[in-house]
C-alpha positions in Angstrom: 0.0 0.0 0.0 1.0 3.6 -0.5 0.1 5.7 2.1 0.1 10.0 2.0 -1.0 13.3 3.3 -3.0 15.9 1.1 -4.0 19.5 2.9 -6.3 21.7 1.3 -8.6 24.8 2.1 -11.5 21.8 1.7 -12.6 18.9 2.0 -13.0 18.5 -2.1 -9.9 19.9 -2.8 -7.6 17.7 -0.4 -9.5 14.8 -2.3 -8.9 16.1 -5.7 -5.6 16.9 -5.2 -5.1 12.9 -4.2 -7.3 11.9 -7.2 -4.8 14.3 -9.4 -1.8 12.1 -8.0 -3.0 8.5 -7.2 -5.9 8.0 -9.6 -9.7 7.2 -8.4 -8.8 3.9 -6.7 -7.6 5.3 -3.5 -9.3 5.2 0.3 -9.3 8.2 2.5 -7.7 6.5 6.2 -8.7 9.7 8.0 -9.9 13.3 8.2 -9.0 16.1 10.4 -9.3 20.2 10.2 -5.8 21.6 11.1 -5.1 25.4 11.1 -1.5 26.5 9.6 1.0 29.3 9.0 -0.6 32.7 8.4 -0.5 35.3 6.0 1.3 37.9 6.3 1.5 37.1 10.0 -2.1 38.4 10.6 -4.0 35.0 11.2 -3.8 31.7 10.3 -5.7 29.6 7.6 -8.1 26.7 8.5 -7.0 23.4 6.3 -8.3 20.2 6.0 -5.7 17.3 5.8 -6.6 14.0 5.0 -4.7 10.8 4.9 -5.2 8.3 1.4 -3.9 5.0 0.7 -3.7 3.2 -3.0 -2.8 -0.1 -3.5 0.3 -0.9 -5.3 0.6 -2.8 -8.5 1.6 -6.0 -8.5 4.2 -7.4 -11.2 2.4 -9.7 -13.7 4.1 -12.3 -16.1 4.8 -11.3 -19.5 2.1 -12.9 -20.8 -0.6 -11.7 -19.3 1.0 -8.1 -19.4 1.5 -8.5 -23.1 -2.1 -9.3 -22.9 -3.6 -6.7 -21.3 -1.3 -4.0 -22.9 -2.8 -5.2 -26.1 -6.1 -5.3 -25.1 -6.6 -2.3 -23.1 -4.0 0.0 -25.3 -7.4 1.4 -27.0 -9.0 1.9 -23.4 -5.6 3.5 -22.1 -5.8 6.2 -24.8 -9.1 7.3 -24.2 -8.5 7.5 -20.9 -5.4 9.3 -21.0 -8.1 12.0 -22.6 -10.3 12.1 -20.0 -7.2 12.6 -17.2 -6.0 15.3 -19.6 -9.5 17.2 -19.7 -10.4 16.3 -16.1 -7.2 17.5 -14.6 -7.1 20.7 -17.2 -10.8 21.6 -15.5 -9.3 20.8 -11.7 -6.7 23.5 -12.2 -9.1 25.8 -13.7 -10.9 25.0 -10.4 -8.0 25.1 -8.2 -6.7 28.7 -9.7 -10.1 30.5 -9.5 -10.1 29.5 -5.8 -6.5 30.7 -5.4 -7.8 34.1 -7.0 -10.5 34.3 -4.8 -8.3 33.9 -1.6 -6.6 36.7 -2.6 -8.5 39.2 -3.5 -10.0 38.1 0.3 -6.3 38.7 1.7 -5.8 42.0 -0.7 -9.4 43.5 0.8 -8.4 42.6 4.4 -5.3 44.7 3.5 -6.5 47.5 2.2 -9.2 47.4 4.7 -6.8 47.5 7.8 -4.6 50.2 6.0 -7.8 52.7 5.8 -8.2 52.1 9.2 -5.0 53.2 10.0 -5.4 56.4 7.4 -9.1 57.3 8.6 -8.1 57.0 12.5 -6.9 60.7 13.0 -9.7 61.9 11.2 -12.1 59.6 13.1 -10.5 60.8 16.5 -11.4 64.0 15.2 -15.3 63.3 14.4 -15.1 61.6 18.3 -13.9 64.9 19.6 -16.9 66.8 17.7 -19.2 64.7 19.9 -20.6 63.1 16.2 -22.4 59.6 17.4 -21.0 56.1 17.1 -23.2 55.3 14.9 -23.1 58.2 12.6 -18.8 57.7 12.4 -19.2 54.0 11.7 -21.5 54.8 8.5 -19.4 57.4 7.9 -16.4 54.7 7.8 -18.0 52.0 6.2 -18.6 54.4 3.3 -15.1 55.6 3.2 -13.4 52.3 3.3 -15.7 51.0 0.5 -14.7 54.1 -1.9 -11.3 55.1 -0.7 -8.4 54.7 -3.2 -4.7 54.5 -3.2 -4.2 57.9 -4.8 -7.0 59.2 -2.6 -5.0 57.6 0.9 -2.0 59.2 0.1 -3.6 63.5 -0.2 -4.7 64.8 3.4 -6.5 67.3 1.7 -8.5 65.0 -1.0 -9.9 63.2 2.4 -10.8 66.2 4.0 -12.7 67.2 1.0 -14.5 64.6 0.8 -15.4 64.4 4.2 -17.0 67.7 3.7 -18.4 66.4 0.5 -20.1 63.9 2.9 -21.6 66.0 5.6 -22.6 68.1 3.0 -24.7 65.6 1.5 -26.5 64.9 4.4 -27.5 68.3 5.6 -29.7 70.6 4.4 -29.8 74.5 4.6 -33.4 76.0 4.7 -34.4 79.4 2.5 -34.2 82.4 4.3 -37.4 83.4 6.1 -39.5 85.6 3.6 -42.1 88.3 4.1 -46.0 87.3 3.0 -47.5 89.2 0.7 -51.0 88.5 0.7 -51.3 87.2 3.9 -48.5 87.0 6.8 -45.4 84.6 7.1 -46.4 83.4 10.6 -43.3 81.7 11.5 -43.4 80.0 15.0 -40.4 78.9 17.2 -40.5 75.7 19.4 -38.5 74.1 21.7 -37.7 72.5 25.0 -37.2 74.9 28.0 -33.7 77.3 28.2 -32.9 77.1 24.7 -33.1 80.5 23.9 -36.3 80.8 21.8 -37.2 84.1 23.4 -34.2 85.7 22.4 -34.1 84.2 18.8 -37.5 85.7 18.5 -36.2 89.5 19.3 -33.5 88.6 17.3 -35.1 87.7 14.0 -37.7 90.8 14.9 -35.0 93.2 14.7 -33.2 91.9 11.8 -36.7 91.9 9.7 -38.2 94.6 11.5 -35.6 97.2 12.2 -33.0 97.1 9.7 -35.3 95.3 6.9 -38.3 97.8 7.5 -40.5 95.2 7.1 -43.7 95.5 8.8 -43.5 92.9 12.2 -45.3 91.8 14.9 -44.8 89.7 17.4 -46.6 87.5 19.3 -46.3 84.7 22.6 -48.2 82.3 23.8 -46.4 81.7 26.8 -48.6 82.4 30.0 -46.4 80.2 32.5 -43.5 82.4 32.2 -44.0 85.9 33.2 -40.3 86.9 33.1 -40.2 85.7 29.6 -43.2 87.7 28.8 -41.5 90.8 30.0 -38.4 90.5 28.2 -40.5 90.0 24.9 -42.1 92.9 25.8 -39.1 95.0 26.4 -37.6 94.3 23.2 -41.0 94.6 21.5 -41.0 98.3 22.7 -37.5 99.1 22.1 -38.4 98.3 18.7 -41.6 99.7 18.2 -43.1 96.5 17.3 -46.9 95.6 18.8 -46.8 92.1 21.0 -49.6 90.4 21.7 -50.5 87.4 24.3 -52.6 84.5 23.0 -53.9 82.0 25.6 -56.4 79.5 23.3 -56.9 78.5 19.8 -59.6 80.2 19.1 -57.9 83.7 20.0 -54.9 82.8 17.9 -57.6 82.3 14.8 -59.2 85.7 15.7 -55.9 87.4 15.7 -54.4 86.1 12.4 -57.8 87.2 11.1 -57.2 90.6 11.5 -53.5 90.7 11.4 -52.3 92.8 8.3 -48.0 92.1 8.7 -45.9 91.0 6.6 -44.1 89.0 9.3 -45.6 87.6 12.8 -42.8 86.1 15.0 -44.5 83.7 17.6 -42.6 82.5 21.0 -44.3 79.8 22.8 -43.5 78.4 26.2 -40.1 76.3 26.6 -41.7 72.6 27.0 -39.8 69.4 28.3 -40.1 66.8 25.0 -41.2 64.6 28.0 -44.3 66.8 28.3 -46.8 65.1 26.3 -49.5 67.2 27.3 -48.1 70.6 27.0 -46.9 69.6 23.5 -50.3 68.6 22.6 -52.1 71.8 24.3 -49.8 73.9 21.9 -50.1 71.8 18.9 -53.9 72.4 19.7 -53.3 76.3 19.7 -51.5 76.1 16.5 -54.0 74.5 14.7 -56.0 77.8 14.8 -53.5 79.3 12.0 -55.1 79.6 8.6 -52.8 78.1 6.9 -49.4 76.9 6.9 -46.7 77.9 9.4 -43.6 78.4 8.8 -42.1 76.0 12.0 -38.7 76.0 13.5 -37.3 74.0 15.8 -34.7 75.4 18.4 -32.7 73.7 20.0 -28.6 74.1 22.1 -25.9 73.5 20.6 -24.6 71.8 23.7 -27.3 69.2 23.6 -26.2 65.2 24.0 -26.8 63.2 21.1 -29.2 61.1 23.1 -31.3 64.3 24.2 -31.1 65.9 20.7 -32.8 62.2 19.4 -35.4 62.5 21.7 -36.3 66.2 21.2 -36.5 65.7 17.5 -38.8 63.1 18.0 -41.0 64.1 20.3 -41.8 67.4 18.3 -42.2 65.9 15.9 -45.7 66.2 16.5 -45.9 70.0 16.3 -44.9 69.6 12.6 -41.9 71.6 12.7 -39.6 71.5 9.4 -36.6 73.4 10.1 -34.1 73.3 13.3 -32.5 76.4 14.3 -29.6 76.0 16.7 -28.6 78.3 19.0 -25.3 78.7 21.7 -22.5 78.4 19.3 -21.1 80.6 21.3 -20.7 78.5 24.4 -19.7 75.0 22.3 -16.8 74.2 19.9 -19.3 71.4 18.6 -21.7 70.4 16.7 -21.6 67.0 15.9 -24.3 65.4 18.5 -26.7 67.9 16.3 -25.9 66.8 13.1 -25.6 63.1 13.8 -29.6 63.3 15.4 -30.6 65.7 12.7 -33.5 63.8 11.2 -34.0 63.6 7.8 -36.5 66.2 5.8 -35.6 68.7 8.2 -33.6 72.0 7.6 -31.4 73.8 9.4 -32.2 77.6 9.6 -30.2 79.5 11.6 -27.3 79.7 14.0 -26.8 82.0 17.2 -23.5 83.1 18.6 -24.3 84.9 21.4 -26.8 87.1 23.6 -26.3 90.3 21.8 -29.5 91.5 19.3 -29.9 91.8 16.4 -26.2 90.9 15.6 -25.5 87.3 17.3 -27.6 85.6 14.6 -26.7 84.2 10.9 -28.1 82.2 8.3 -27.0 78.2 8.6 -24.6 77.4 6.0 -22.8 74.0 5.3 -19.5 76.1 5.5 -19.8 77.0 9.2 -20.7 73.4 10.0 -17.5 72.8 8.1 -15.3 75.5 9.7 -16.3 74.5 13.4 -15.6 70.8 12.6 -11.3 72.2 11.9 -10.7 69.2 9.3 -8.6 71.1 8.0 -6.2 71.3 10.6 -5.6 68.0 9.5 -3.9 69.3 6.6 -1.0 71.2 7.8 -0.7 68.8 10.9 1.6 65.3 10.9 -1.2 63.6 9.1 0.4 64.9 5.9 4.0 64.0 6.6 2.9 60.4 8.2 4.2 57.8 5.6 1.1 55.5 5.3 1.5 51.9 3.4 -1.3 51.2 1.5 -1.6 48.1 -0.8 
């Protein structure tokens, strides 16, 4: 008997292999899964190995080998075909795996070298406060689409990373006078977010320096102080305020309003508040017809808060998220990461001071308070980084 070990990445193939060097007759003695080596010294590779044995030939008299040689030559021919085209086929076989392997080895390469080129620009989206979930989309895409000559330019990265949060925010239309009716544009939010000032704010910008003609309105009657300071701006301004309580006075003042613009502050509410959300949505619904909704909320909100706040308003309708405290944060990233889709960002507010601390939202002040491109003129340029 001859006795000898095949290993293979499978079952088939250790068996073929055997076949390819034995012949058919042969009997598999035993089979075991082994793992061996490594590649590249990253991790090993799981083999199968089995043991075959084939009977030797035995030596046969001349006669009967003259015999058989003349009888069987015809046989012998054809199959020395059928080896020829079998074992032609099992290397077609055995090389398509073998190209398969590596292009598995060649993507687990390039996949740990992008980790290694997208970490300091990960660190960086970590330090923005952007969610785990929002930088491991934001990795999978990269590391699906990233290329050599893209690896090797700081600045080709950091534009596309831009290129990326720029595809997934969107920047609302400025707010616009009515003309045949007023631009009722409402501001919601949770409680200390600044709607208040935002309100005087926006007043002053379209009222004051605009000249349009503005009024303002609250409908806040839990917070006095809040009512005062409305109404301190509204008279610094020369701009009329009026307090709504109930629907149906909200519907009788829009009936006779004749501005361009009504502002409208309501009472801070805790997205936890069910009820007071529904008791304003049920004030709201006075309005003839569509308001113009924003959303307010701090820029130093926690990812997990800024989740629930967007959904929980999401009953009064709003479209558009103005954020507010810039001033008093370096980030933004909890915002953008909750920032549910089909809504708009607005505006931005930098401070306390009216009418100045207030600015349209643009992609490019996202982009400058993110500093990616400090990136560019840091070590990350100079690091050599193998790739391939």
């Amino acid at each position: 008997m001859i006795y000898k070990i095949y290993r293979a990445p499978s079952y088939k193939e250790a068996v073929l292999k055997a076949k390819m060097e034995l012949g058919n007759d042969i009997y598999i003695l035993s089979r075991k899964d082994i793992k061996e080596g490594g590649v590249f010294g990253l991790f090993s590779k799981k083999l199968v190995e089995i043991t075959v044995a084939k009977k030797e030939e035995k030596v046969m008299d001349k006669k009967a080998n003259s015999r058989k040689i003349e009888v069987e030559a015809p046989v012998s021919k054809k199959n020395n075909e059928i080896s020829e085209d079998y074992q032609k086929r099992l290397f077609e076989e055995l090389n398509a795996i073998k190209g398969r392997l590596n292009d598995l080895i060649d993507g687990d390469k390039k996949k740990e070298n992008n980790k290694e080129i997208l970490s300091p620009y990960k660190k960086l989206f970590k330090e923005n406060d952007f969610s785990e979930s929002f930088i491991r989309n934001w990795e999978l895409s990269f590391e699906k689409e990233l290329t050599l000559k893209d690896a090797k330019d700081p600045k080709v990265i950091v534009n596309r990373i831009v290129n990326y949060i720029n595809g997934l925010v969107e920047i609302a239309d400025p707010i616009a006078p009515g003309k045949d009716k007023p631009e009722v544009v409402v501001l919601v939010g949770p409680t200390g977010v600044g709607k208040t000032t935002t309100i005087a704010k926006l007043a002053a910008t379209y009222g004051v320096l605009k000249k349009h003609k503005v009024e303002l309105v609250t409908i806040d009657s839990y917070r006095i102080a809040a009512i005062e300071q409305l109404g301190k701006y509204a008279e610094l301004m020369q701009i009329p305020l009026t307090i709504i309580n109930t629907r149906e006075e909200f519907k009788e003042y829009l009936r006779g309003c004749n501005a361009e613009l009504v502002f409208v502050d309501t009472a801070g509410r805790s997205q936890k508040n069910n009820m007071g959300l529904a008791e304003l949505r049920n004030v709201l619904d006075g309005a003839r017809g569509k308001l113009d909704i924003h959303l307010v909320i701090s820029a130093t909100t926690k990812y997990r808060d800024a989740v629930d706040i967007f959904t929980r308003f999401n009953q009064l309708l709003y479209e558009k998220v103005i954020i507010t405290k810039l001033d008093e944060t370096n980030t933004v990233g909890s915002i953008i990461s909750a920032l549910e889709k089909n809504r708009k960002l607005s505006y931005f507010t930098t401070g306390q001071s009216v009418p100045d601390d207030i600015e349209l939202a643009s992609k490019e002040k996202i982009v400058k308070l993110l500093a990616f491109d400090e990136l560019i003129d840091s070590d990350v340029e100079n690091k050599e980084i193998k790739v391939g």
